[in-house]
N, C-alpha and C positions, 0 to 999 in steps of 0.2 A: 481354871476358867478365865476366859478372858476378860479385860474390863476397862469399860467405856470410859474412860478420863475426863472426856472434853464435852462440854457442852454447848448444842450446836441451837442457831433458831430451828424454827419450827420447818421438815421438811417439805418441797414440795413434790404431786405425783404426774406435775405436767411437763410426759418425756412422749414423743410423737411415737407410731405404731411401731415405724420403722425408722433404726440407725442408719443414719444418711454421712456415713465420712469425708464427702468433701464439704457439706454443710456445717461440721465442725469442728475438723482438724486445722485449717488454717484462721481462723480467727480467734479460734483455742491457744496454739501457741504464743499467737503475739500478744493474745493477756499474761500467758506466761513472763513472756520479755522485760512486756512494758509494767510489769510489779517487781521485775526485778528477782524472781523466784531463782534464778540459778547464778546470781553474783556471789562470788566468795571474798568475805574481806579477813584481810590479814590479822584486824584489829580484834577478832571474836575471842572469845575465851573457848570458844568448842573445839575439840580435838578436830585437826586438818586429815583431810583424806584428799590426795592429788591425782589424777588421770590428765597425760598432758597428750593432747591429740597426735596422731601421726600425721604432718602437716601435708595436705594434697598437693598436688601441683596445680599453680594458678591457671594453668591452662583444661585443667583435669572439669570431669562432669561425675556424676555420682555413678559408679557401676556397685555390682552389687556386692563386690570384695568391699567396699566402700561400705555399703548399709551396712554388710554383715559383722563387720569388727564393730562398725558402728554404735550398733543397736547392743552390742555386748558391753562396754565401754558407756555407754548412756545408762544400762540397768544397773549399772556399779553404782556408777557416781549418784543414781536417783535412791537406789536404796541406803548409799551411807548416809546423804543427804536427809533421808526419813529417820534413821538412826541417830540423827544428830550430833553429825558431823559437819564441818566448817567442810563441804565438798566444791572441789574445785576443778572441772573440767576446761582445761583449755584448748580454745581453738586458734587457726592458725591457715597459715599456707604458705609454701616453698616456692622460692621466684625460679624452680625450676632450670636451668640456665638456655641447656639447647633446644628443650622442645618450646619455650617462649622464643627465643629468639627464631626460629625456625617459623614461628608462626609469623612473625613481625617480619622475615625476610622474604617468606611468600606473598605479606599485601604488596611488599615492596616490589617483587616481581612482576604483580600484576600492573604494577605504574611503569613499569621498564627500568623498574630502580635495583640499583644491590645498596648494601651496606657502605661498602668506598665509596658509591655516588654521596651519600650524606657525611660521611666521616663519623668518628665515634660519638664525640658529645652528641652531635643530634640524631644522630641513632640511636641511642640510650633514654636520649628523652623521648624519641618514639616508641620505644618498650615499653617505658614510663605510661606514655599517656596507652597505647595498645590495653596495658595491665588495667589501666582504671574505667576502661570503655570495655571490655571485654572479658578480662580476667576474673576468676569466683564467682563465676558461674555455681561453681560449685556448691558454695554457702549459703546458698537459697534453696540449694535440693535438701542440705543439712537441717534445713528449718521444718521441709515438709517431711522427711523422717522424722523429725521430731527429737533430732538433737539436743541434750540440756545441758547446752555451753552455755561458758560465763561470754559472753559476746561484747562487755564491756573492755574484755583483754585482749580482744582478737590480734594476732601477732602476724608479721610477714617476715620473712630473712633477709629481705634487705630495709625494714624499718631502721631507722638511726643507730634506735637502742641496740637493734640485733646486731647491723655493721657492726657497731664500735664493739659487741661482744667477738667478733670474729676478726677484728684487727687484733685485739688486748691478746688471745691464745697465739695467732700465727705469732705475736712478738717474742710472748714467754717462750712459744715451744722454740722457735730459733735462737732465743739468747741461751738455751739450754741445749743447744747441739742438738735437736729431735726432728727439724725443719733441714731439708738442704738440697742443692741442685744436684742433678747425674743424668747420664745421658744412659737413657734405660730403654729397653723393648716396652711399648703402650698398643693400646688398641686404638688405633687409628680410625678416623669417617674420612676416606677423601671428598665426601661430599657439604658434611658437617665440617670439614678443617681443622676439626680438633683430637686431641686424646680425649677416648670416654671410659669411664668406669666398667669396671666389668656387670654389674645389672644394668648400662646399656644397652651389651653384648647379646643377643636371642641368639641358640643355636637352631639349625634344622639340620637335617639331614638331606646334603643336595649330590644331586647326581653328577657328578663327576668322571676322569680317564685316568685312569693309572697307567703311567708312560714309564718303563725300562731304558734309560740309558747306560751306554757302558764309556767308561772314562778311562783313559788310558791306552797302553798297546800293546796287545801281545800280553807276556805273561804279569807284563807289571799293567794288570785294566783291572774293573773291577765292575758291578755293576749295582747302580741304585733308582730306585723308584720312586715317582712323585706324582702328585696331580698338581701340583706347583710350578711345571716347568718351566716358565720365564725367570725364576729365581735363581736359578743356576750361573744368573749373568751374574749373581753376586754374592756366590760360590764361594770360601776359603780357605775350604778343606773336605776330606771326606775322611768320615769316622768309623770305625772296628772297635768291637769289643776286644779288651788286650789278650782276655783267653781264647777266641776263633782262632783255630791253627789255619785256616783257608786265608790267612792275610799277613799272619806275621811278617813274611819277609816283605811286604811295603808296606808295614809301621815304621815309619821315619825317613820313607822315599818320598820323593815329588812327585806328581804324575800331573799329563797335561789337560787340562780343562776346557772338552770340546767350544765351539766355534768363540774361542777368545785366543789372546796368542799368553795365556797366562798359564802357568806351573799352580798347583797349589798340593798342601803336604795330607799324608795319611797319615790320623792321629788314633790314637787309642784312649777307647775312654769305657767305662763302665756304663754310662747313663744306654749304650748300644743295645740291643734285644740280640742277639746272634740267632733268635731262631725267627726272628720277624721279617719276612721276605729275603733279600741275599745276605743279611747281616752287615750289608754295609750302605749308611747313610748320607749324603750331601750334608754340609753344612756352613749358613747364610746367618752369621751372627746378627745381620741389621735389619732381619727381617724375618725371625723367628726366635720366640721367648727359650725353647729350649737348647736352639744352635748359639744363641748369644751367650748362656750359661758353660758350654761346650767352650766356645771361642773364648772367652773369660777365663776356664782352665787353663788354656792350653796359648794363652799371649793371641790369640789370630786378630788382623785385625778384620774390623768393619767398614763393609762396602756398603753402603746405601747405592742403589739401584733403580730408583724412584724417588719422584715428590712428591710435594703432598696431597697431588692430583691422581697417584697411581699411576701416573707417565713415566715412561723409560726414559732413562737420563744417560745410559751406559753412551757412549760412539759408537756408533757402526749401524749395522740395517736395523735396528731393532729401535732406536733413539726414534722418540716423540710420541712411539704407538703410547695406548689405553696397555693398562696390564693385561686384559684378557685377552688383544688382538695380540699383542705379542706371546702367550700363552702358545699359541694355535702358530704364529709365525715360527718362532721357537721349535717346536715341534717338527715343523717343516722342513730346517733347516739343518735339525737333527738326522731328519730321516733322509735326505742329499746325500748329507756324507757317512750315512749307512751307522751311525751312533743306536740306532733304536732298535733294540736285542728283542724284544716282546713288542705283539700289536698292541694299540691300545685298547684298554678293555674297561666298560663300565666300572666305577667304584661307588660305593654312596659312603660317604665321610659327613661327618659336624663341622658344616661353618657357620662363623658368627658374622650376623647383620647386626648394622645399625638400629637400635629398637626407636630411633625416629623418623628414620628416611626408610629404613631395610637394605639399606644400600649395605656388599659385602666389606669388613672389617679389614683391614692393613694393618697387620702385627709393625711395628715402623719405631726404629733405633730415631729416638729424639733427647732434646735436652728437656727436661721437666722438672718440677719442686716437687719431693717426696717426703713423708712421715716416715722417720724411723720407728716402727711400733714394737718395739722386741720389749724396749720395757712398761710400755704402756698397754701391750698383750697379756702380757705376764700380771699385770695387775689387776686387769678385767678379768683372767682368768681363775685369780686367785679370791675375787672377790665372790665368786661361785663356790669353789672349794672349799671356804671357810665358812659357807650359812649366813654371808650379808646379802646375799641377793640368793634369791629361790626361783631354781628356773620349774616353769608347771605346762604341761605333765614331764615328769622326772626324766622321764627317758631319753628327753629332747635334750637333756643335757649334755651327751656326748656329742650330738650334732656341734652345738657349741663350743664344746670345747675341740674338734676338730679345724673347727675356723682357730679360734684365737691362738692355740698352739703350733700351728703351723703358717699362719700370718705372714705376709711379705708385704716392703714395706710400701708403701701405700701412694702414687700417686696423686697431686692433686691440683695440677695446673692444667686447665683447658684455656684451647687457643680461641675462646669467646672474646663479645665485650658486653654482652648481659651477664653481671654474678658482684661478688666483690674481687676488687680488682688485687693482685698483689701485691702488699706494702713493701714492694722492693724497689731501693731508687739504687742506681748505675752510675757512678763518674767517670770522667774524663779520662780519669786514668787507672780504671779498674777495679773504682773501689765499689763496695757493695754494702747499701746502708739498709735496714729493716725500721722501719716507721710506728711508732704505736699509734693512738689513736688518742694521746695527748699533747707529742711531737710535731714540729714543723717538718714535713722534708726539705731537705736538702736544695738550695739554687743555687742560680750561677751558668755559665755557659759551660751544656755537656751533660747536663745531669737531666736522665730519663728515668719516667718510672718500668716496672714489667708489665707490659703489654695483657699476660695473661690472666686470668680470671682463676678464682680457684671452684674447685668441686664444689658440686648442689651440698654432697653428702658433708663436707667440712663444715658447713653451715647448721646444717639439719644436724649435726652430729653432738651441737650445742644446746637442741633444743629446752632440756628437761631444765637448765640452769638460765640462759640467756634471755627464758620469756618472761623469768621472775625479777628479772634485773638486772642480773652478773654484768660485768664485772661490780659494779656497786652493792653495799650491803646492802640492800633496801630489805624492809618491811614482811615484802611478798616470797622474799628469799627465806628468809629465816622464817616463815610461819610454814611457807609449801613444799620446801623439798629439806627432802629427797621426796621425791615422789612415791606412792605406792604402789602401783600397776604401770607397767607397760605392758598394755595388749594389743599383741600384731603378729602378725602371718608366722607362721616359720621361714618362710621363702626368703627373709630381707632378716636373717638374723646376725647376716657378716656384714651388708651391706649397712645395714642403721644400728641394729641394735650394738652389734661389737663395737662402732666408732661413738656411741653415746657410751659405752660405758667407759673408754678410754679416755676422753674427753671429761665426763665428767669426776673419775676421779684423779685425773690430774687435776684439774682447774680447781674442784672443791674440798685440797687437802684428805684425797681417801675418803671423804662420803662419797657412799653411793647415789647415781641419778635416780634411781630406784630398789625397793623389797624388792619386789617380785615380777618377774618377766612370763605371763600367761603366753603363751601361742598356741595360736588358730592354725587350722587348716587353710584350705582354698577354697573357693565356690567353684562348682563340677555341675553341670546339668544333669536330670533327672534319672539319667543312663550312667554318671560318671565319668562324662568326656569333659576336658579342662573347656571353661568357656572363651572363645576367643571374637575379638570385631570379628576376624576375618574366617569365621563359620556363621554358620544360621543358626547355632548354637547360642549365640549372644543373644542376654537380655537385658532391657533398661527398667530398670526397677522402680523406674518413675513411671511407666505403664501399668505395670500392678499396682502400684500406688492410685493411681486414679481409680482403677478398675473394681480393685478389692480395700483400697485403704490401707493405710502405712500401717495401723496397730496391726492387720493380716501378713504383710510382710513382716514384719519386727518379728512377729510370734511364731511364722515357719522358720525366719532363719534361726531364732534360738532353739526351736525347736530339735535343730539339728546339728547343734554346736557340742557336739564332743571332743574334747581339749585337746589339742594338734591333729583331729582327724579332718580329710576335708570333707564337704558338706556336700549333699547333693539336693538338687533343688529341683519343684518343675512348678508347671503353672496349677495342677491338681491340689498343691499341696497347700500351695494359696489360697484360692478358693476355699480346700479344708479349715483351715485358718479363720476365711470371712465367715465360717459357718457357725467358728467358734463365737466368734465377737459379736455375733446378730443374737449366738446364744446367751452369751453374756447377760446380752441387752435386753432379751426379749423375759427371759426371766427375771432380772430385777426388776423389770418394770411389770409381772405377774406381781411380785409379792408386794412392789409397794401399792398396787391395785388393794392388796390384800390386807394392810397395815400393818407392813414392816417397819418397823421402828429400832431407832437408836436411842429415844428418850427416856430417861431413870436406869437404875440400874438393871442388872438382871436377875428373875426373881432367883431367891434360894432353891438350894438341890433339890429339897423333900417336894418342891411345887413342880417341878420339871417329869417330863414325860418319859420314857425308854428313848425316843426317841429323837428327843432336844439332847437329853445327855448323850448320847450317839452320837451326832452332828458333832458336837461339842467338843467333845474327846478327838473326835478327827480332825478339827478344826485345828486344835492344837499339835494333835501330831505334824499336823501338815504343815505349821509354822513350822516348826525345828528341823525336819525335813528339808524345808526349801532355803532354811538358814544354812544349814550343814552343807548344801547343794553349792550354794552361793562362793561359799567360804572355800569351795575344790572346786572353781569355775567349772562345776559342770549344770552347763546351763539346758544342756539339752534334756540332763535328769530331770532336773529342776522346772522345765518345763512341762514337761511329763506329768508330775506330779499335780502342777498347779493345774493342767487340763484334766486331770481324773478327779481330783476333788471337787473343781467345778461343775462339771459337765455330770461328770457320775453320781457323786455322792450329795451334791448338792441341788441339784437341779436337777435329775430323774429320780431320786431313791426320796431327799427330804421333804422338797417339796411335795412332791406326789402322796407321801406319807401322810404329810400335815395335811392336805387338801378336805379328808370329812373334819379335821380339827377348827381349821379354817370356817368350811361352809356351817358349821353347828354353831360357831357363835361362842359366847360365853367367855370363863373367864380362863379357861386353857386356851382357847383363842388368843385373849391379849397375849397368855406368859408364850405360847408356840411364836407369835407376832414380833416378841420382844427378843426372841431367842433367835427367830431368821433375822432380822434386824443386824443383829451383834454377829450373825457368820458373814452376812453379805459387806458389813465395813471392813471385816479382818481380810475375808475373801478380796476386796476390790485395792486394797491394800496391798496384798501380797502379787496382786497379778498387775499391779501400777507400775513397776519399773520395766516392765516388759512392754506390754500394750496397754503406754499412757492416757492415752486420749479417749477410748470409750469410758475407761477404770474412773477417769476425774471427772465423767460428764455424769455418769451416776453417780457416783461418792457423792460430789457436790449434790446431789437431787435428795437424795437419801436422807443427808447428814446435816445438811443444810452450811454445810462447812463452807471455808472458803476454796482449797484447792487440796488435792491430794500430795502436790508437788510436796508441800514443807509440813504435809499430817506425820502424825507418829506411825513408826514400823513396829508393828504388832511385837509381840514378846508372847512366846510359849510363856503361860500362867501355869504350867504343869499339871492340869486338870486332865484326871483322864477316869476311864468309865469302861475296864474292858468287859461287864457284864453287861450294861448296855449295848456296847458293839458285838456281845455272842449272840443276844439276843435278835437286835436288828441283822445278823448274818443268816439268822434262822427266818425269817421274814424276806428278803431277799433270795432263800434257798429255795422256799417255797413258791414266789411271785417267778422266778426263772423258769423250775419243771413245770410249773403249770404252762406256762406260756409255752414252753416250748411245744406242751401237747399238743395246746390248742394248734398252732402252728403247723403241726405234723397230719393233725387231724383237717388240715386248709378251714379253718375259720378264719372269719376277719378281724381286723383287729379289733373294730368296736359292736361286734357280734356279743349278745348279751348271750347267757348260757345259767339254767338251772343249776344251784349245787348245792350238798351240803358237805359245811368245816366240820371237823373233828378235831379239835386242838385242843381237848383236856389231856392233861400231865403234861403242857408245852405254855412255854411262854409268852404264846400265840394268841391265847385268847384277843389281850386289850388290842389286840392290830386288826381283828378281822374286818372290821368296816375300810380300811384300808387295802386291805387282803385284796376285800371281795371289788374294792371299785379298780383299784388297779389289772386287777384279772376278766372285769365284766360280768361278773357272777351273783346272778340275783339268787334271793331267798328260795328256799323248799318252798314249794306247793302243797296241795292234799294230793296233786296228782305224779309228783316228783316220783321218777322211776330213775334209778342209779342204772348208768350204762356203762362206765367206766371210771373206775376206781385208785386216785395215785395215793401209795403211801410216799410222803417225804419228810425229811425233817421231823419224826415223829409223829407229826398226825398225817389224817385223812381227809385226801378232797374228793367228794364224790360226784359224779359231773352227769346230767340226764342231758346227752346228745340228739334225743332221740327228735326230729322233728328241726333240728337244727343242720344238716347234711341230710345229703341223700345217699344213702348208706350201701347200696348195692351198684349206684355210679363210682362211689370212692374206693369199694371193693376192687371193682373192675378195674381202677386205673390203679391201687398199691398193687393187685395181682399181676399184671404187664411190666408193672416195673421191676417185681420182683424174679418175672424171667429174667427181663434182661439185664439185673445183677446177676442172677445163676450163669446166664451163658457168658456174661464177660468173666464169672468168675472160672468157668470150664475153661475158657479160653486160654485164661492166664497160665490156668494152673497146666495146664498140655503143653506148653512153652515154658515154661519153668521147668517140666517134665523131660523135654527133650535134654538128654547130654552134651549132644551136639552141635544143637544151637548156641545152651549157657555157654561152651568153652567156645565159640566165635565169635558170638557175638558181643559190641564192644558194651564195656561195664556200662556205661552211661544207660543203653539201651534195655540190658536186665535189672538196673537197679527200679528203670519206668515201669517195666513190667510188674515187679514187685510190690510197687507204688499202686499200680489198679487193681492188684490182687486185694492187699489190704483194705482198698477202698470198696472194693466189690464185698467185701467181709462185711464190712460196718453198713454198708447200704442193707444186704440183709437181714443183719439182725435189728435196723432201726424199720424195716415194713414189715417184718414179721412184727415187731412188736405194737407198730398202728393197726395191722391186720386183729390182732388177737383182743384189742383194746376199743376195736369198732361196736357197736351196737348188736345183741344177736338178734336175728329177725326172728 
């Protein structure tokens, strides 16, 4: 049994009819704030429990992949929090590099300005200022979730502290050979002007031409296929599989390369498909990631064919177009001199756009700074396989280990000037110096720094270490990490998760950034279809929040959080949600009408009724239950649970039970009073990390407490009572088949109805005043005439219908209905009967059949048995 510890004042029962969520969600949270209820200091003696935010981009608004990890991530840190732990949720935001800059270059277009018209510095400081007029937007939508960040830490990636954590690594990892220049295939924006990561990169699927050229003459030609065909201008071989006998004899010939006056060789390589269109391939090392690997075997060099506009650079007709004009030019030219063997014909292939312009991607041979990650792979990978870090659910683990074992190395110079800039300076005469962030660079006439900016993700990749302090040992360091949870998508687990784990066990001597790495699904609308802006599928979850209230969003999306499955959501479900929380509401504030109390303790067992100890027992199970839930993120069980013990057990079955206890008064009143008391604190307790804000506006009314944020998290007392709960199951058995009679027999719900119980040799007795008000069943009469009789549960309810229905109207409509259950069920079963039919027709359609047969079954034997159970006249 559980037990009341705290001593609260006196509570009070002035809660209005109705829960009004904008009324007191946001003045709710900033008392939260302003007492300081979610700071975590490093100085406590309480065990630390860490969740470090996944940092949004300062340009970002709250969608509801946003709530949804959110709200999971908030229940953690509120429950360890309640458990008493030093919890420490930190927040935060990513300077994002190109979609801020992107945003700061379009006001500037609207003034007729670019970026060269201002130059860098004050183009930076107009970032600068853009970010603080503008930017975290975000963290305002965070507050009306009801996020419980320590907001005293709020971090950004280019705060000081964070810079100088991302100078300190770029130094270590290049004085350790792990950083270094190469001129490598990137994904290219010619619009953006930079190399972008590959979660950038969106692919679609776009309709395209697949163009046959044949290169060569006569018996030494060959022919190959592209939708690419302006690239041919920068051509430098074409490839065979070395087993295709259809080419051996020009593997290691030259052949000539239509409309240039250039030779280029036929190579042989393995990476060739021989049975993939003609089995022989073009190959453009400086403008394709797999032809560059190809050319790199085999010495070729690289032609760049373009700048970094997508403009043709070659000589000749083709110089100055856009790629696509000369696409279609190209093409044309091919076709003159009779080069094009097949018409062109539709294809639809995956290309990648820019995920900030959507403009199409330029695979493009540049110079860049790369990670060497083979050994810094390898350590992230092994920090899984040995049991320091626990990826959840299990399965996802191979996803993981996919990425990190076959990891290439890593990019990380975009051609920005929003980000941190590279600490590379250049002399006079070649030399190349790396800067830390307690070093002077380098002067004197000659010496420039690098231009380029490095990746968002290098930054972010630092997060779990860099916001507690690193490089310095500070305080906040050594109390908060390694952090406990990282919870986030599965979708970014190469893109953040693999670079924080790499990151952080270099930099933190082999600790981990993190135990345990949870992953979520994605938010899908109500159908399943991925939510995008650019469908009508998108929703702003700041809509429902107005509409229905954050605690109704928080508690459908947990409700739906099965551990890397994704989620599907709609507006019904919300709603279902608000229905909950108005139930919440509307019941607590029934029983404290009713003097539920938390005050003294509670009484002893032998005073307690079947049905206090019932409550009781479940009360408890349902703490261990939703602790065990907790502890295997499955939040969607776990919510589950907390909606059926609420809603069901608590509020239809106990209350309703207590209610002749309640209205008689006396001293099983007070002990029934003191016993919903003590479910309803445990109850609003265990449903606070989820849906905070109604849970603390009662608790606090109840309990007289100060907030739920920093109350204790209940503790199964191990009390349990399963003769209590056979007992109240047999009470419940009963209070169902009745109802359901009633129901079938079309009474209304608050239709009174003669009856007489029968519940000797049943446990039934002390419940019938409960029985009978739950069911509407008044006392026998002297004129009580039994017209239908249910045995359940052991005993007998005997029910005088008689005057209550009109018995030969109801006959007539169970008799109508019950034809036409018979002729749907003749129907079925004559198409089931046919041969003919079953073997044509398709399965989906006999299995329907099947389906109304069955259904046509149960419909008759449920009116034959209303028919047989009516009144006899």
């Amino acid at each position: 049994m559980t037990e009341n510890a705290q001593q609260h004042p006196a509570p009070t029962t002035d809660l209005p009819t109705q829960y009004a969520p904008a009324e007191v969600e946001g003045p709710l949270y900033e008392r939260w704030v302003e007492r300081g209820y979610f700071e975590a200091h490093a100085d406590s003696d309480k065990p630390p429990y860490t969740i470090v935010i996944p940092p949004p981009n300062v340009t970002g608004s709250l969608h509801l992949g946003h709530a949804f990890q959110h709200t999971l991530m908030d229940a953690l840190a509120r429950r360890k929090r309640m458990q008493g732990f030093e919890s420490l949720w930190l927040p935060g935001m990513d300077h994002a590099g190109i979609a801020t800059q992107n945003k700061v270059e379009q006001q500037l277009a609207e003034e007729g300005k670019s970026r060269h018209d201002l130059g860098r510095e004050e183009f930076t400081a107009r970032v600068w200022q853009w970010k603080d007029e503008y930017g975290g937007k975000i963290l305002g939508q965070m507050r009306r979730l009801g996020d419980g960040v320590d907001w005293s830490r709020e971090r950004f990636t280019m705060d000081e502290g964070l810079s100088k954590a991302v100078q300190t690594i770029f130094k270590r990892l290049y004085d350790d050979e792990l950083i270094y220049r190469a001129e490598r295939i990137i994904n290219w924006c010619p619009r953006c002007l930079t190399a972008i990561s590959d979660i950038e990169v969106e692919y679609q699927e776009d309709a395209g031409e697949l163009v046959s050229i044949r290169y060569g003459e006569g018996e030494d030609s060959l022919v190959v296929a592209t939708t690419r065909a302006e690239t041919m201008l920068g051509d430098t071989a074409v490839a065979v599989h070395p087993d295709d006998e259809r080419y051996q004899h020009l593997v290691g010939k030259r052949i000539k390369l239509p409309l240039t006056d250039r030779t280029i060789p036929v190579v042989a390589d393995a990476h060739v498909d021989p049975e993939f269109g003609t089995g022989a391939v073009k190959v453009t090392p400086a403008h394709d990631p797999n032809d560059f690997e190809i050319g790199r075997r085999h010495d070729l060099p690289n032609m760049t064919i373009m700048d970094e506009h997508g403009i043709i650079t070659v000589h000749g007709p083709f110089l100055g177009l856009d790629r696509f004009e000369a696409r279609s030019a190209v093409v044309g030219a091919l076709k003159e001199q009779g080069r094009i063997v097949a018409e062109k014909r539709p294809y639809m292939h995956s290309v990648g756009h820019c995920s900030r312009c959507r403009t199409t991607v330029e695979p493009r041979l540049s110079m860049q700074w790369w990670v060497k990650v083979a050994p810094l792979a390898k350590a992230a990978g092994d920090a899984v396989r040995d049991g320091r870090v626990a990826i959840h659910p299990e399965d996802m683990s191979k996803r993981y280990f996919d990425w990190v074992d076959n990891m290439h190395d890593w990019c990380i110079s975009r051609q920005l000037w929003w980000g941190h800039r590279i600490p590379i300076w250049y002399g006079p005469d070649g030399e190349v110096v790396c800067v830390g962030p307690d070093e002077e660079p380098p002067t004197g006439e000659g010496w420039t720094q690098d231009s380029d900016v490095l990746d968002t993700w290098f930054s972010s990749g630092l997060w779990p270490f860099s916001t507690l302090g690193w490089p310095e040992k500070t305080p906040d360091l050594e109390k908060f990490y390694s952090t406990d949870v990282l919870l986030t998508g599965h979708d970014i687990i190469f893109f953040w998760v693999a670079r924080m784990m790499m990151f952080g066990l270099y930099a933190m001597d082999g600790e981990v950034p993190f135990k345990t790495i949870a992953l979520t699904g994605l938010v899908r609308d109500e159908f399943g279809k991925k939510m995008s802006k650019s469908n009508p599928n998108a929703v702003d979850p700041l809509v429902w929040m107005d509409k229905y209230g954050s605690d109704a969003v928080r508690f459908t999306l947990a409700k739906g959080a099965n551990p890397g499955a994704d989620v599907p959501i709609g507006e019904d479900w919300v709603q279902a949600s608000r229905n909950f929380t108005n139930k919440v509401w509307n019941a607590t504030r029934f029983a404290l009408m009713n003097g539920a109390t938390v005050e003294g303790d509670l009484p002893p067992v032998e005073q307690l009724s079947a049905t206090d100890r019932w409550i009781l027992s479940r009360l408890n199970k349902t703490v261990a239950e939703v602790d065990a839930f907790y502890d295997d993120f499955q939040f969607a069980k776990l919510s589950e649970s907390l909606y059926h013990f609420a809603w069901d057990e608590v509020f239809d079955w106990y209350v309703e039970l207590s209610k002749p206890t309640f209205f008689a008064g006396g001293e099983q009143a007070k002990v029934s009073a003191r016993v919903l008391g003590e479910v309803l604190d445990v109850m609003l307790r265990i449903l606070h990390p989820v849906i905070p804000f109604v849970t603390d506006t009662l608790w606090t009314t109840l309990t007289g407490g100060e907030t739920l944020v920093t109350a204790a998290w209940p503790a199964d007392s191990g009390f349990r009572d399963d003769a209590a709960e056979q007992e109240i199951a047999l009470v419940q058995q009963v209070v169902t088949e009745v109802r359901r009679f009633r129901k079938d027999q079309g009474l209304k719900d608050g239709q009174k109805v003669p009856a007489r119980l029968d519940l000797t040799g049943t446990p039934l007795s002390a419940h019938e005043p409960a029985i009978r008000q739950l069911l509407r069943l008044q006392p026998e009469t002297e004129e009580f005439a039994a017209t239908a009789t249910l045995p359940v549960a052991g005993a007998t309810v005997a029910l005088d219908l008689s005057g209550t229905i009109d018995v030969e109207a109801e006959r007539k409509r169970l008799t109508k209905d019950l034809g036409a259950a018979e002729k749907e069920k003749a129907e079925a079963e004559k198409k089931l009967g046919n041969e003919a039919f079953v073997g044509k027709a398709p399965e989906q359609v006999v299995e329907k059949i099947k389906a109304r047969l069955t259904k046509a079954d149960a419909d008759i034997a449920r009116i034959t048995a209303q028919l047989e159970n009516l009144p006899k006249a």
